[in-house]
C-alpha positions in Angstrom: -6.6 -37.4 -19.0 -4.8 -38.6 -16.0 -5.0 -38.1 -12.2 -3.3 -35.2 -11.3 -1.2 -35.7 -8.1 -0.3 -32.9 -5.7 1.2 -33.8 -2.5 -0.8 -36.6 -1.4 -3.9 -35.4 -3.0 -5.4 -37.1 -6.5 -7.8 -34.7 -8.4 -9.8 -36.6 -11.1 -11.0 -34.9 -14.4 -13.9 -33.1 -14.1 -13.5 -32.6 -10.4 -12.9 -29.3 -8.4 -10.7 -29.3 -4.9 -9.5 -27.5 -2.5 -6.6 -28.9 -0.5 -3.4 -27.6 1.6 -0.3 -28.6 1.5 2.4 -28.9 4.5 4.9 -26.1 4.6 6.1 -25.9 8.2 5.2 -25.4 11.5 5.3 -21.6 13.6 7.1 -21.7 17.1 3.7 -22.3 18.7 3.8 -25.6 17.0 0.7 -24.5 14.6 0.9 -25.8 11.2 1.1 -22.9 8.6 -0.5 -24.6 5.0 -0.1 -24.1 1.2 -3.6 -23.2 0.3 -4.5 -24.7 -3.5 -7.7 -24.4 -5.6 -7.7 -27.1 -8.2 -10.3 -27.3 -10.9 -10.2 -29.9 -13.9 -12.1 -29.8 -17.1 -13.2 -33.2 -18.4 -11.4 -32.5 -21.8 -7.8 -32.6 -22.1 -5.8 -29.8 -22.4 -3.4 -27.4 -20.9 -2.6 -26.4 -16.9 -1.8 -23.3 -15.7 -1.1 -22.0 -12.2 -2.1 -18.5 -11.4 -0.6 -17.5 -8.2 -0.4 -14.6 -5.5 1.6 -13.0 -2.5 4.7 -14.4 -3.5 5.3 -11.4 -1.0 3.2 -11.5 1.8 1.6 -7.6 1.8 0.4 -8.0 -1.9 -2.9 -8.4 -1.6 -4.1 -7.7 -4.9 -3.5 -10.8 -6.3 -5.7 -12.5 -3.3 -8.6 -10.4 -4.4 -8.6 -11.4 -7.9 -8.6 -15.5 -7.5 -10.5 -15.3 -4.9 -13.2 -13.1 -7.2 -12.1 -15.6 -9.9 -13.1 -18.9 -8.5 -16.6 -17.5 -7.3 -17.9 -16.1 -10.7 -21.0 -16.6 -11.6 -20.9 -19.7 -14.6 -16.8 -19.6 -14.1 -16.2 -23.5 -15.5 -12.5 -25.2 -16.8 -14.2 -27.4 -19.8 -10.5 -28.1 -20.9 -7.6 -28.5 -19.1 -6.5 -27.7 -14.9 -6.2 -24.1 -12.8 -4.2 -24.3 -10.6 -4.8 -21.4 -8.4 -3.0 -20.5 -5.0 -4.5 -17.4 -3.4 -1.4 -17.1 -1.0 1.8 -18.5 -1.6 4.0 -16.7 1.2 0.9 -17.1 3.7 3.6 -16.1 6.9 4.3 -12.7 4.9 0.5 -12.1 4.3 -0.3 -13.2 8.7 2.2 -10.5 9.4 1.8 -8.1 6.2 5.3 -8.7 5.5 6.7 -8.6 2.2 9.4 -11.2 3.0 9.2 -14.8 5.0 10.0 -14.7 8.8 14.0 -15.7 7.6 13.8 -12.4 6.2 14.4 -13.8 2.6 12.3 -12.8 -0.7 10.8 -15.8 -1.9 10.7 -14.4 -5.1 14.6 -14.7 -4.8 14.8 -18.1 -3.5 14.2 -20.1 -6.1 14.8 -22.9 -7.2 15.0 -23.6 -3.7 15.9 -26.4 -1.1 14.1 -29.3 0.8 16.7 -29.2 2.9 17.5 -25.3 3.1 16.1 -22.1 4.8 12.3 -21.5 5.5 12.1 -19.7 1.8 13.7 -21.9 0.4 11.5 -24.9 1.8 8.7 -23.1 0.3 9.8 -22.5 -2.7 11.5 -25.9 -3.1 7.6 -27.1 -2.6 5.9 -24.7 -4.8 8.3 -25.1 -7.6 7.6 -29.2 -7.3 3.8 -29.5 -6.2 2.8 -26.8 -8.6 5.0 -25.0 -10.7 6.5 -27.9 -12.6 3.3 -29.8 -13.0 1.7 -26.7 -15.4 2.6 -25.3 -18.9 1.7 -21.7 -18.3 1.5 -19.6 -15.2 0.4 -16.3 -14.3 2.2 -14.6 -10.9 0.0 -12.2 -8.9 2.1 -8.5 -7.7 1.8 -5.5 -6.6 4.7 -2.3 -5.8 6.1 -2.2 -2.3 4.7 -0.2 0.6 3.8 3.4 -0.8 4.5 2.4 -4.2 1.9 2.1 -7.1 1.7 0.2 -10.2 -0.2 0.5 -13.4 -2.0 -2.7 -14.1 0.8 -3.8 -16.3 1.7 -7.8 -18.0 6.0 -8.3 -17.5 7.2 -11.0 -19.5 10.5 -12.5 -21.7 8.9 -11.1 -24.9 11.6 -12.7 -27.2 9.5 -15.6 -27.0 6.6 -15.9 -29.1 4.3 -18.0 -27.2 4.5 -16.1 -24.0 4.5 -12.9 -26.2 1.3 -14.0 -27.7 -0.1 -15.3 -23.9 0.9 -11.1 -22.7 -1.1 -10.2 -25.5 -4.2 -12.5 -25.0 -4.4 -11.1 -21.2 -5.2 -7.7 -22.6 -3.8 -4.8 -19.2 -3.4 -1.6 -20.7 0.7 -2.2 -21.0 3.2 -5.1 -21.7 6.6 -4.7 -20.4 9.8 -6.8 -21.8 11.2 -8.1 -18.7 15.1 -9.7 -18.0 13.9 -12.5 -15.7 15.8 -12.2 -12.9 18.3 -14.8 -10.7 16.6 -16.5 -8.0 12.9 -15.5 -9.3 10.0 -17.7 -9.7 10.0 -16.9 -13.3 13.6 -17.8 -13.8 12.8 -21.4 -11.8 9.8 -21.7 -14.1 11.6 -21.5 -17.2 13.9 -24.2 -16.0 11.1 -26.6 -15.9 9.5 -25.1 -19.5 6.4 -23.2 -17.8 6.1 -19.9 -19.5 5.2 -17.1 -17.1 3.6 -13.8 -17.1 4.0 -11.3 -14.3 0.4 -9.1 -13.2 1.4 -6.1 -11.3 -0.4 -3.6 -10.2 -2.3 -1.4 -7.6 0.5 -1.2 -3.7 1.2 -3.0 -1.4 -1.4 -3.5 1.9 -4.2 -1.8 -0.2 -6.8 -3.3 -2.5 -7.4 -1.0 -6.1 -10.2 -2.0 -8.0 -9.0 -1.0 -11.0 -5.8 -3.1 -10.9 -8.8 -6.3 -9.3 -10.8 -5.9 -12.8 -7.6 -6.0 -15.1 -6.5 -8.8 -13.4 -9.7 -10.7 -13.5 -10.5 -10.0 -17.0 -7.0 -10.8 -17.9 -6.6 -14.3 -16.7 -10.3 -15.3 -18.3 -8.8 -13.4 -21.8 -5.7 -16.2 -21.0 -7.9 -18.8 -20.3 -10.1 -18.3 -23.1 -6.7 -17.8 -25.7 -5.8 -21.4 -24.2 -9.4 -22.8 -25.1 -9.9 -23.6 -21.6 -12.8 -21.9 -20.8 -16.0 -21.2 -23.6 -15.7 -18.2 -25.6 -18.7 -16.7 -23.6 -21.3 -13.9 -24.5 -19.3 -11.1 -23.3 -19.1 -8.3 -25.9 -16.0 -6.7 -24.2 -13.1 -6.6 -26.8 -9.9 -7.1 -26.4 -8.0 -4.2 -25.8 -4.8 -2.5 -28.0 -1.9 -3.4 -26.9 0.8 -1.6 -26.1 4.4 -3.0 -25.3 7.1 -0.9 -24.0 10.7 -2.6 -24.6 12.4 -0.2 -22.0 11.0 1.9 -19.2 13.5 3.5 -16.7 13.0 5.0 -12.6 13.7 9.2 -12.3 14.9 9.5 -9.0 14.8 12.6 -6.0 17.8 14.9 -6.5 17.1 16.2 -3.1 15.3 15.1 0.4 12.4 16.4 1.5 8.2 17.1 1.1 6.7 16.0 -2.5 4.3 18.1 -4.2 3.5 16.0 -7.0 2.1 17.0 -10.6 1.5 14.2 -12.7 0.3 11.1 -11.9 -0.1 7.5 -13.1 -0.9 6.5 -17.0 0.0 10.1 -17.9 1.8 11.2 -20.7 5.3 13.1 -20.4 7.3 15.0 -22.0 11.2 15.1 -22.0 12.0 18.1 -19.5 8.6 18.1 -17.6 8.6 19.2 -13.9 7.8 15.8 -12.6 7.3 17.2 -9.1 9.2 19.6 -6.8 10.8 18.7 -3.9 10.3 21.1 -0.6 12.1 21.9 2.8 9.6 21.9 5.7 9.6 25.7 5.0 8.6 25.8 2.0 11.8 26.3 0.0 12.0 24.5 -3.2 15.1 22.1 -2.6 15.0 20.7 -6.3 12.8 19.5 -9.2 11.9 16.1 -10.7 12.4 16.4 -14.1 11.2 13.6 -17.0 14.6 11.9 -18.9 12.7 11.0 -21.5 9.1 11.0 -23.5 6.9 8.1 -21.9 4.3 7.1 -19.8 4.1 6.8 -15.9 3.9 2.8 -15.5 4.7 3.1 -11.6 5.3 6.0 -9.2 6.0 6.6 -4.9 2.6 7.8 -3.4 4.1 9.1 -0.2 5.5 12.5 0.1 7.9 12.1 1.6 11.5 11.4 0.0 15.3 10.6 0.3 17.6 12.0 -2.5 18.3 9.0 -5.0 15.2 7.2 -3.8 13.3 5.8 -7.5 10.0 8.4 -7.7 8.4 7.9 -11.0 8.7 4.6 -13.3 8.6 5.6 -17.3 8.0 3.3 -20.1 9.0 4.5 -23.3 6.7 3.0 -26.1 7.6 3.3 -30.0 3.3 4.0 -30.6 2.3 7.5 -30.0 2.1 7.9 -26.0 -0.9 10.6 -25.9 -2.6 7.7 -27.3 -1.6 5.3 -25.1 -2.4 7.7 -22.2 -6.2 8.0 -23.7 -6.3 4.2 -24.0 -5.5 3.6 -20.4 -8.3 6.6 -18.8 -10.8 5.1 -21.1 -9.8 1.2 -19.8 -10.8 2.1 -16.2 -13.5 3.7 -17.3 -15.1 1.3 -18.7 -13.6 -1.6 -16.2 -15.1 0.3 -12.9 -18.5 2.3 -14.2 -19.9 -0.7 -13.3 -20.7 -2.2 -10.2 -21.9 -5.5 -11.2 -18.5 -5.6 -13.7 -16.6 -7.8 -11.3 -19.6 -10.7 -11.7 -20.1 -10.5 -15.0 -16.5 -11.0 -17.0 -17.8 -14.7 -18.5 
């Protein structure tokens, strides 16, 4: 194994680093840094990034490396992690989604040395990091007042990165289109296979969505042979991949009374939720499209007509069972306290 180079920094095999890299400076003149945890096994084998807040108010993802790198007997014997806890650290300062330039990083890519502030960032991400690993695993949540079920998003037509989705175990895998401008799309240019985490909202922390995550990237790390198979006697959980899903939207504005909620089965024709005037008239019903499974859903009640309320995968396995898969999963994932320090 060589030296691995990031910016002007050279991490040896077998050693474990923090550095920061140079992104730009704020009006005051104070120097705003790419935070990067590196940590090298002695053996050779593959890296992989695992990143998070991409946009700058999911906090999730920050959570879950940051629990990662301080577990208890957590050791790379093969390979590099990569991890950066915050990628868009201006977004997270102001608990913005998007960079001061008002741009979505996550639509900036591949980006430009010589370009806007996103795409500085993501021009430097894309070369220090992304382009220097095999694999990579991005770190999301859904917008303000938006949820997520923990959830793996990935080009499944490939069979490496379908067999990656697979190894992280969340309780559903969702074929993805990668989209222009994205991180994954950049990724793919330089041959690092990607898988999207998202779950829990933005500005909120869900322990739930923390576990999966955690658990997930050790399953990926272990599939890799990076880390020791461990004593754990958790088992990998069923998987579950849902090649469409699809948003039911508000036919009309006004107060939400909501009657199903996320990971629960529907039917075709189910009242998803009723709509309300500030009366108490019923202004119009949310009614299910199609048989499937809340993946995502709005958690304010308050809505615009057209506005996306409820996300619905549609699975070709039974989705009662997948329903009882998912309650059992956080379950199991939160009953315990000491869970989060014991996933190795």
């Amino acid at each position: 194994m060589r030296a691995l180079t990031i910016g002007e920094h050279q991490i040896l095999p077998g050693e474990t680093k923090q550095i920061e890299l140079p992104v730009a400076k704020l009006y005051t003149d104070s120097a705003v840094n790419l935070p990067v945890y590196i940590m090298r096994g002695k053996r050779s084998g593959p890296t992989i990034f695992v990143s998070a807040a991409v946009h700058g108010d999911e906090l999730n993802g920050i959570e879950i490396i940051r629990r990662l790198i301080n577990l208890k007997n957590f050791k790379i014997s093969a390979g590099t992690l990569i991890a950066v806890p915050m990628v868009n650290v201006y977004g997270v300062i102001n608990q913005s989604r998007y960079m001061p330039d008002r741009r979505d990083l996550n639509r900036s890519f591949p980006g430009s040395s010589k370009g806007s502030m996103a795409a500085r960032l993501a021009d430097i991400f894309l070369k220090e990091i992304v382009s220097q690993c095999d694999y990579g695993i991005d770190l999301h949540t859904g917008a303000i007042h938006r949820s997520n079920l923990p959830q793996i998003r990935a080009q499944l037509s490939d069979d490496d990165t379908l067999e990656l989705a697979k190894s992280f175990g969340a309780p559903v895998i969702l074929n993805a289109d990668i989209l222009e401008g994205s991180l994954r799309q950049a990724a793919e240019q330089s041959n690092t296979k990607v898988l999207l985490f998202e779950a829990g909202e933005a500005l909120r922390f869900d322990e739930f969505s923390i576990r999966v995550g955690i658990q997930g990237i050790v399953n990926v790390l272990r599939h890799l042979k990076m880390v020791p198979k461990g004593r754990s006697k958790r088992k990998l959980a069923n998987q579950f991949i849902a090649n469409k899903s699809s948003w039911v939207r508000a036919t009309s504005s006004g107060f939400v009374t909501q009657f199903f909620d996320m990971g629960d089965q529907v039917q075709k024709g189910d009242i998803l939720a009723e709509i309300g005037s500030p009366y108490g008239e019923v202004l119009g019903q949310v009614i299910a499209n199609k048989s499937g499974v809340i993946i995502g859903k709005q958690n304010i009640p308050l809505v615009q007509e057209g506005e996306a309320m409820y996300h619905i995968a549609f699975f070709a396995e039974n989705d009662e069972d997948i329903a009882e898969h998912i309650e059992n999963m956080e379950a199991e994932l939160t009953s315990d306290p000491e869970t989060k320090m014991n996933m190795l």
